[in-house]
C-alpha positions as CSV (number, residue, x, y, z in Angstrom):
1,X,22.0,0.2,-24.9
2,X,18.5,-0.2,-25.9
3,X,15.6,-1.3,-23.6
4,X,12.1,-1.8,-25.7
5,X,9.0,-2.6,-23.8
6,X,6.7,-5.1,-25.8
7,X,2.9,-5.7,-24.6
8,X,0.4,-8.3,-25.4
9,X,-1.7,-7.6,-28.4
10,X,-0.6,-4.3,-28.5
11,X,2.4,-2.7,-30.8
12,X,4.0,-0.5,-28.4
13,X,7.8,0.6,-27.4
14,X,9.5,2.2,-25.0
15,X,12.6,2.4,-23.9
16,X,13.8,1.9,-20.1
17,X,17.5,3.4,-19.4
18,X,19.1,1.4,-16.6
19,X,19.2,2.3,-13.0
20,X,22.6,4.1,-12.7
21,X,22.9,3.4,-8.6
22,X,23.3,0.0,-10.0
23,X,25.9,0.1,-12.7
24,X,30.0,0.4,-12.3
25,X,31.6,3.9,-11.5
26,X,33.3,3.4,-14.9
27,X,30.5,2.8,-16.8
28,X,28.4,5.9,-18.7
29,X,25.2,6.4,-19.6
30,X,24.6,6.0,-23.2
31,X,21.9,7.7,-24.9
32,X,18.7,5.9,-26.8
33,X,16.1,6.7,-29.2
34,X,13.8,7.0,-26.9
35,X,14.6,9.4,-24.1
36,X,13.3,9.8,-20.8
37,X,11.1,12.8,-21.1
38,X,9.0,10.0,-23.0
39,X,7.9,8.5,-19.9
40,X,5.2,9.3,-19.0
41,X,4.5,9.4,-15.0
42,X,1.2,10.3,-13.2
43,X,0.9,11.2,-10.0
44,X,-3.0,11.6,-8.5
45,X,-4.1,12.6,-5.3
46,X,-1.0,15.2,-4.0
47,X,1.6,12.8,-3.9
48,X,4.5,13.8,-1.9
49,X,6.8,16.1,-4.1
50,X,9.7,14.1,-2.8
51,X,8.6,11.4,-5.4
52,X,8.4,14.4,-7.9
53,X,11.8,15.2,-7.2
54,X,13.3,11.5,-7.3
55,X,12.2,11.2,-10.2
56,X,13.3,14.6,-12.3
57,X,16.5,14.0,-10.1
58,X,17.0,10.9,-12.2
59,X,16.3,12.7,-15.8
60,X,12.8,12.3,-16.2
61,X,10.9,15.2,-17.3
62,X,7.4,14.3,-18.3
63,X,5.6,14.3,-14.9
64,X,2.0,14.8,-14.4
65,X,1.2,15.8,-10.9
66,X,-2.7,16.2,-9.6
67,X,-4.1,16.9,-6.2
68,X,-7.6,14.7,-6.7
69,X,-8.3,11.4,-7.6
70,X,-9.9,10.6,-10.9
71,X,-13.4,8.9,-11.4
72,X,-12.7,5.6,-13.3
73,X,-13.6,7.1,-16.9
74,X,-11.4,9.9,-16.2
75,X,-8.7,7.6,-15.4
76,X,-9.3,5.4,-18.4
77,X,-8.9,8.4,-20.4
78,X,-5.8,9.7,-18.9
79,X,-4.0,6.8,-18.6
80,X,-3.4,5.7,-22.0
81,X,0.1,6.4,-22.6
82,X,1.2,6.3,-18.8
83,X,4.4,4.3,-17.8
84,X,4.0,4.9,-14.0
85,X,1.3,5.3,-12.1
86,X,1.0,6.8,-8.5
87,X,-2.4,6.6,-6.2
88,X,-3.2,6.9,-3.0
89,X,-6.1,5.3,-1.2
90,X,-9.2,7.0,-2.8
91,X,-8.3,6.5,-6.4
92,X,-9.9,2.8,-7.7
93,X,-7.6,1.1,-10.4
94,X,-10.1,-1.6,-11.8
95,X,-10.0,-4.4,-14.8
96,X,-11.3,-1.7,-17.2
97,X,-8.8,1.1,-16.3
98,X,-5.9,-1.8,-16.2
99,X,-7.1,-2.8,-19.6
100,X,-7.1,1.0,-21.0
101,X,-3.5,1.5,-20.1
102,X,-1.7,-0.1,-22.7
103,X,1.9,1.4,-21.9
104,X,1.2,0.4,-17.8
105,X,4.6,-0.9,-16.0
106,X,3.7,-0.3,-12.4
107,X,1.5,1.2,-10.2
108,X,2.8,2.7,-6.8
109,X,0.1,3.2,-3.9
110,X,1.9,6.0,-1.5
111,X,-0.3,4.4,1.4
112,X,-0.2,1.1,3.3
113,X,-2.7,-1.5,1.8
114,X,-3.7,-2.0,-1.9
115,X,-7.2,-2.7,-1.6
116,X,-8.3,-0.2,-4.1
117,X,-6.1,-1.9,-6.9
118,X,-8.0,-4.9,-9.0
119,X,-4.5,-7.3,-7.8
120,X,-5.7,-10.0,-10.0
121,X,-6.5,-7.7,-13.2
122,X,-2.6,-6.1,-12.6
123,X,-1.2,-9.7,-12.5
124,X,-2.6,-10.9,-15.8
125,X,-1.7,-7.7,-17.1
126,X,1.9,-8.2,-15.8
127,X,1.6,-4.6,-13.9
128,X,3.9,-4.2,-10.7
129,X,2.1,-3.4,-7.8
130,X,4.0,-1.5,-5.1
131,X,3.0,0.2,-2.2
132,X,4.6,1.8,1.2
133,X,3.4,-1.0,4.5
134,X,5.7,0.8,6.9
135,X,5.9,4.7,6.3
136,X,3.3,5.7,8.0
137,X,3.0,3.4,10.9
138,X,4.8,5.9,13.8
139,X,1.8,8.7,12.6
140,X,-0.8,6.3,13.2
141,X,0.8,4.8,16.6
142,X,0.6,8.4,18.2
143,X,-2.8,9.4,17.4
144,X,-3.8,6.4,18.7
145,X,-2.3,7.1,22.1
146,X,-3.1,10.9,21.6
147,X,-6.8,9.6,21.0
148,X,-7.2,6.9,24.2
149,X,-5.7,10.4,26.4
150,X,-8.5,12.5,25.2
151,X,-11.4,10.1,25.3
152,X,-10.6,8.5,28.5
153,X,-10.6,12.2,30.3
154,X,-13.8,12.5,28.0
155,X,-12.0,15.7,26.6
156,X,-14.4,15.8,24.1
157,X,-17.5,16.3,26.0
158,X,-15.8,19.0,28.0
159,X,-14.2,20.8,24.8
160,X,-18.1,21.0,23.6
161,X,-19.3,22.4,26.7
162,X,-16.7,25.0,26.5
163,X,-17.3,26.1,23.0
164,X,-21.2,26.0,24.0
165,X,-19.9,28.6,27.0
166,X,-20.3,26.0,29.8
167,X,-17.7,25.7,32.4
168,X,-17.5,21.4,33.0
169,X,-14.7,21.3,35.5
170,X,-15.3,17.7,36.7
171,X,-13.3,14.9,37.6
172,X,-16.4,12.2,37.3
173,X,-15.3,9.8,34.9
174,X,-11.9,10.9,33.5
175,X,-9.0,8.6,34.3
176,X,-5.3,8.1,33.5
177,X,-4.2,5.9,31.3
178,X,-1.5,4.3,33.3
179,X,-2.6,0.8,34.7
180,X,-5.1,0.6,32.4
181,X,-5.2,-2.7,29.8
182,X,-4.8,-1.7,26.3
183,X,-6.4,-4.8,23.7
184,X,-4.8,-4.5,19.9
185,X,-6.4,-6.6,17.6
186,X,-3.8,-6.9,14.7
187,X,-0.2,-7.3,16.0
188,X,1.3,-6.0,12.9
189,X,3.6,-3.1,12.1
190,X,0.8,-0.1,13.4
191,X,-0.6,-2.4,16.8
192,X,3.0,-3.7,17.4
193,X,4.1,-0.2,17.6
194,X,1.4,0.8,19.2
195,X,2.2,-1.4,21.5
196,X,5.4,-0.4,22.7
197,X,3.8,3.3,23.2
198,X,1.2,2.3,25.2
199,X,3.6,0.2,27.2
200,X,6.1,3.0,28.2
201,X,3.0,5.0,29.3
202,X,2.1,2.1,32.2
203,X,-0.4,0.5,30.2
204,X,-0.9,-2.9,30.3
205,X,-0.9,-4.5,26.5
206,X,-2.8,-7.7,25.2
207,X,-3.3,-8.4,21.5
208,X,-5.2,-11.0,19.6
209,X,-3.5,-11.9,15.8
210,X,-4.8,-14.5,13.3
211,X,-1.2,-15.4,12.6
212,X,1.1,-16.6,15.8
213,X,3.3,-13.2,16.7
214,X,6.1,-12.9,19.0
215,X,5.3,-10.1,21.8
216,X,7.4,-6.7,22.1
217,X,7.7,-5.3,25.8
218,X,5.4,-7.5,28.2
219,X,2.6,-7.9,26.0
220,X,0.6,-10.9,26.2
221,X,-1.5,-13.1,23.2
222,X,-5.1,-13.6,24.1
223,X,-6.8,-16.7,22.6
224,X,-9.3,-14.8,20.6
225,X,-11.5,-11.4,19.7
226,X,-14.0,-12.5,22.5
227,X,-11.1,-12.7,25.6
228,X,-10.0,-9.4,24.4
229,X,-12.6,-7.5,24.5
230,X,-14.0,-8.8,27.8
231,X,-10.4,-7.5,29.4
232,X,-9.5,-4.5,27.5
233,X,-10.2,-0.6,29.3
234,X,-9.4,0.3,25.5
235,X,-9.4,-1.9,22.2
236,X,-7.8,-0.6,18.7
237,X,-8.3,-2.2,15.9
238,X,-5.3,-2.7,13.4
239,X,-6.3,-5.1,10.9
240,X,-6.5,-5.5,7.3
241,X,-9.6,-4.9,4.7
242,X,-10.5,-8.6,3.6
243,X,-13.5,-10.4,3.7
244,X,-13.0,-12.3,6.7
245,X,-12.6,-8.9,8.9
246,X,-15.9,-7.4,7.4
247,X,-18.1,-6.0,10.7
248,X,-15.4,-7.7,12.7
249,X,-16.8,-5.7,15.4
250,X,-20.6,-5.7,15.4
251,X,-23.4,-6.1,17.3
252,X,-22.8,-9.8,19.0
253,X,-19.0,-8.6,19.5
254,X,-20.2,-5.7,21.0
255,X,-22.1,-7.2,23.7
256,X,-18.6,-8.9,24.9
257,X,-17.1,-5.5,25.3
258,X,-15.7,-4.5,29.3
259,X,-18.6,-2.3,30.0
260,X,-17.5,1.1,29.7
261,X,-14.5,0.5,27.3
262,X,-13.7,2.4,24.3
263,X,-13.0,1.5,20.7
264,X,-10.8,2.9,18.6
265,X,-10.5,2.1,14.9
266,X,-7.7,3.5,12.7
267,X,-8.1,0.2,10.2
268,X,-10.6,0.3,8.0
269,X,-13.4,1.4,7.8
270,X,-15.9,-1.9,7.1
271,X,-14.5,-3.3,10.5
272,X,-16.7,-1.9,12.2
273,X,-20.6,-2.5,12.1
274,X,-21.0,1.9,13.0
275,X,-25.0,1.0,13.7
276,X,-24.2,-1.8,16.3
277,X,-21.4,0.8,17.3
278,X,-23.6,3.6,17.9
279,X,-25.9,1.4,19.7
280,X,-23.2,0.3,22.1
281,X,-22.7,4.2,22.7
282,X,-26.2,5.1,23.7
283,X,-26.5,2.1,25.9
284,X,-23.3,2.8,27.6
285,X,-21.9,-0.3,27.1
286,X,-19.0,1.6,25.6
287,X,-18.1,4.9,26.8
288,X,-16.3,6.4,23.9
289,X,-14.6,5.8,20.5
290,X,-12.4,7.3,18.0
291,X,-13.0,6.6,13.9
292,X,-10.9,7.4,11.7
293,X,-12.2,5.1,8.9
294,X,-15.4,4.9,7.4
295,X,-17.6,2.5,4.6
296,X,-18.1,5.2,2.2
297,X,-15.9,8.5,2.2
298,X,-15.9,11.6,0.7
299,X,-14.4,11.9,-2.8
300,X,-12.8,15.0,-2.1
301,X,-11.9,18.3,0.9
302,X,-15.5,19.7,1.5
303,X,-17.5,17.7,0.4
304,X,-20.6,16.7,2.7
305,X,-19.9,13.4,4.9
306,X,-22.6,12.0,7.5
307,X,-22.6,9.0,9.9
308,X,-24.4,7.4,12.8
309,X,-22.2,8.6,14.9
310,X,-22.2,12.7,14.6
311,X,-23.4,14.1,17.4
312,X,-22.8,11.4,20.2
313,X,-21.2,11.9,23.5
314,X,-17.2,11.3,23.8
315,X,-17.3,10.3,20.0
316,X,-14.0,11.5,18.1
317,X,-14.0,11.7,14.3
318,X,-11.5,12.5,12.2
319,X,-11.5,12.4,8.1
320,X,-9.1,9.4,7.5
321,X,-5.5,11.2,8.7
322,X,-4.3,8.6,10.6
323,X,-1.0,8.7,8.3
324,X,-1.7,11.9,7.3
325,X,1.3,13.5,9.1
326,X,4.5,15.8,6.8
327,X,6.5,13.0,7.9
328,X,4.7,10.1,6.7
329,X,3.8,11.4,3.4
330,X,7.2,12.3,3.2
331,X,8.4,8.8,4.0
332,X,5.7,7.0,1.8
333,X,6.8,9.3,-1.3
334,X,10.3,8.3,-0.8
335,X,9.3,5.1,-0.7
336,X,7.3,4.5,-2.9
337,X,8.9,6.3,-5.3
338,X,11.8,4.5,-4.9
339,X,10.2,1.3,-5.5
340,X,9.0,2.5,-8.8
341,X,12.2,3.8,-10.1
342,X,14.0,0.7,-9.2
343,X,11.1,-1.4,-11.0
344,X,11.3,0.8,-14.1
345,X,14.9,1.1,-13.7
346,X,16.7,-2.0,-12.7
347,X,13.4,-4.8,-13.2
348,X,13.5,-4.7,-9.4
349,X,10.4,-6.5,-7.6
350,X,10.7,-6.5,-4.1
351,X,7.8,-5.6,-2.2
352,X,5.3,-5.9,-5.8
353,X,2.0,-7.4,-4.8
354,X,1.5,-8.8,-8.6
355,X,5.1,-9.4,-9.8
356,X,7.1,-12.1,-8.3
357,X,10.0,-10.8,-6.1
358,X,13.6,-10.7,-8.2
359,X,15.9,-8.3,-7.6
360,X,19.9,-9.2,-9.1
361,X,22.8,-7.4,-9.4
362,X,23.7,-6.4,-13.4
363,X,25.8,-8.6,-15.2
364,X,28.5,-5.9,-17.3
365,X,29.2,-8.5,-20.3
366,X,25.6,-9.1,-21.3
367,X,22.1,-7.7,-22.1
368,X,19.8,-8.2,-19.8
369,X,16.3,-9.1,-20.9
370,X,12.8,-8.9,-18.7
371,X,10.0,-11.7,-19.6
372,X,6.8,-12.2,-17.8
373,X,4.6,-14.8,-19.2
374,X,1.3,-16.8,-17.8
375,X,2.7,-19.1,-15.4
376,X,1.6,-22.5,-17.4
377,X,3.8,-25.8,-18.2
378,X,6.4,-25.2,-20.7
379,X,6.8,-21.6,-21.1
380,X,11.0,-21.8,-19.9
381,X,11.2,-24.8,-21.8
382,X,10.2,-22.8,-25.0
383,X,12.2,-19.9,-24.6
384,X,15.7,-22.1,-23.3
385,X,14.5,-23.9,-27.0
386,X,13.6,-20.9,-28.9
387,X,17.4,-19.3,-28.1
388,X,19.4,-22.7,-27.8
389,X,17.7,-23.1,-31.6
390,X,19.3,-19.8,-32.6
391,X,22.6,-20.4,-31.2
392,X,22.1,-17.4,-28.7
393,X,24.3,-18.0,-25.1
394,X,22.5,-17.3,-22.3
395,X,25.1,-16.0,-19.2
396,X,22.3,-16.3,-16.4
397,X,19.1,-16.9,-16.0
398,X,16.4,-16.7,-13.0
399,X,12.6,-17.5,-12.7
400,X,10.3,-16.9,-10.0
401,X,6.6,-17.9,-10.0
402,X,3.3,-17.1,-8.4
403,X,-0.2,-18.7,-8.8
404,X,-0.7,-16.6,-12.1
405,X,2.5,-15.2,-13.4
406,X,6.2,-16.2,-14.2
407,X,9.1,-13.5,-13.8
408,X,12.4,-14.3,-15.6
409,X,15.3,-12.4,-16.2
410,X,18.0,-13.5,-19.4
411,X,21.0,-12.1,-19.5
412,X,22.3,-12.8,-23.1
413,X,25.3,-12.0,-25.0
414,X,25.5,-8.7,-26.2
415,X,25.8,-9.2,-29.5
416,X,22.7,-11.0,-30.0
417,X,20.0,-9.3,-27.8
418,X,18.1,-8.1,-30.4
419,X,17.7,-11.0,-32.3
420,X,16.9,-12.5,-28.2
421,X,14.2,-10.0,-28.0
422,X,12.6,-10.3,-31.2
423,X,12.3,-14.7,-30.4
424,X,11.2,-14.0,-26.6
425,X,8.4,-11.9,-28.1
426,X,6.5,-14.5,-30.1
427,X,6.9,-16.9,-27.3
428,X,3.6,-18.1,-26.6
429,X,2.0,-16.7,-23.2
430,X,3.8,-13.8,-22.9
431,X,2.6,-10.9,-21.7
432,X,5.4,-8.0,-21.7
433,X,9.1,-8.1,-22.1
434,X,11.4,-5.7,-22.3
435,X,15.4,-5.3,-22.5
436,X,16.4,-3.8,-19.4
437,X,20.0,-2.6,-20.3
């Protein structure tokens, strides 16, 4: 069974063996020309070794592992005959690395959001783009609540003290956190969970969502960012990066704030205004905060990091580890691994950003061919016409669509998949195809 991989203005092919979880008992692996320790997999930024291991459990060989990032012209160079990619949040996949990597089938980001991929770029360039929403989201829940405990007792300022030898037994100021009112802004999968902590602790719970979400527990939907605030002992932020959530918090916002609440922000990290922030500190209109998340990070372990907010009272900072537990990297390698394999080895697109979601069962009497195209009027048309013309049967065929791209999957007869390969090739706004098995 062959399974080429054709791109858009470039002569390139690989082969893609097919996923064997999803083929009959009876069936057996039959070998191509061009093997698996031809693929070529990356791995940047210490991904999990379970995705390593999925991977070379599965027959591939050629895997590239790395503990940093790469700057863009250092990706652009190293990703030239890459068939898999896999990032993590500090590593920036833009138009001109997307363009550079000619061989490209998907790109996994073993973290939650997919902000530092260029989306758009990937769809034109018909690049699956997977990542892991929900591994991490128990690591994240619990420092929250782990972070509310120490800066409502002010722990912080009395940890200082103690490693300045002063002795700040005190009670002034330190409370518990049951009774208190807990506001979540972003009732997703991190402040839904977090929710249901904060709830079996005795907290109260109120949360404020763009979209309309059903409550977990007792938790109850305030009308907006302003009612919120003016309620909440303690606010954490659980939103995505976009546009509209820019400074989301800032210096207006801030004046809304309970007055001696605390902010906690384990989002990202241009939610937060941190100059209005630090303000809001030194006035004591907030007591305390915890930020996780920051505009501009470090590239890499020791390097030097500053911020408005180093040195002020009851002020916890941590180097963006909110999901950086064993267990969640663990979970967001298998994960994201998996999602990967089952792209490269089955055509599999749930969860892609980029790629419209198929995912079908094999069909054992045919070949089964992968097409994505620009999504413009006419492109089905002119395949059905191209293989109807050349008298080759098609057993099943599905499409799905977004805004830019169009995902089908052929099954042919057997016999004639070649010939269906070489027509599907020169059909006019194609972008890749390949035959799957």
């Amino acid at each position: 069974m062959l399974a080429n991989i054709v791109e858009r203005k470039v002569n390139v092919q690989n082969i893609i063996i097919p996923n064997e979880l999803f083929l009959s008992a009876k069936q057996e692996r039959i070998m191509t020309s061009y093997p698996k320790e031809k693929i070529n997999i990356l791995f940047l930024e210490n991904i999990s070794e379970k995705a390593v291991q999925l991977f070379k459990r599965s027959g591939y060989t050629h895997i590239k592992k790395l503990t940093g990032a790469l700057s863009e012209d250092e990706l652009i160079h190293a990703i030239k005959d890459v068939h898999l990619l896999g990032i993590r949040s500090k590593t920036q996949i833009t138009e001109r690395v997307l363009n550079a990597a000619t061989k490209l089938q998907a790109i996994g980001c073993f973290c939650i959001g997919v902000n530092q991929v260029n989306l758009k770029a990937a769809t034109k360039n018909g690049v699956a783009v997977f990542n892991a929403p929900y591994s991490n989201t128990r690591s994240v829940a619990e420092l929250v609540i782990g972070s509310s405990i120490m800066l409502i007792r002010k722990i912080m300022d009395k940890n200082n003290a103690a490693h300045n030898g002063i002795w700040l037994k005190e009670s002034k100021g330190s409370y518990e956190l049951r009774g208190k009112t807990l506001g979540i802004i972003g009732y997703g999968n991190i402040g839904s969970q977090v929710s249901v902590l904060a709830e079996s602790l005795g907290m109260k719970v109120i949360f404020y969502d763009v979209e309309t979400k059903l409550p977990l527990g007792n938790a109850v939907a305030c009308k907006n960012i302003k009612e919120l605030v003016s309620i909440a002992d303690i606010v954490s932020l659980h939103v995505p990066e976009t546009p509209q959530t820019k400074n989301l918090i800032n210096k207006p916002i801030l004046k809304y704030f309970k007055k001696g609440s605390i902010l906690i922000n384990y989002a990202r990290g241009e939610v937060v205004d941190l100059i209005a922030l630090s303000k809001a500190l030194q006035e004591q209109q907030l007591s305390g905060a915890a930020v996780d998340v920051f505009p501009v990070e470090p590239e890499k372990n020791g390097d030097d990091f500053t911020t408005v907010l180093q040195g002020l009272s009851n002020v916890l900072l941590t180097p963006h580890i909110g999901g950086s537990t064993e267990e969640a990297q663990e979970n967001i390698g298998i994960d994201a691994s998996n999602k990967l394999y089952q792209f490269l080895e089955s055509g599999i697109t749930n969860g892609s950003h980029t790629v419209p979601a198929l995912s079908l069962p094999p069909v054992e009497s045919a070949h089964r061919i992968l097409h994505i195209h620009n999504n413009v009027p006419g492109v089905l048309s002119a395949i059905n016409g191209s293989l109807s013309k050349n008298n080759i049967n098609i057993v099943g065929q599905h499409l799905k669509t977004n805004d830019e791209i169009g995902y089908v999957v052929l099954d042919v007869d057997k016999k004639l998949s070649k010939q269906a390969l070489a027509l599907l090739k020169d059909i006019k706004e194609t972008i890749k195809v390949r035959i799957l098995y």
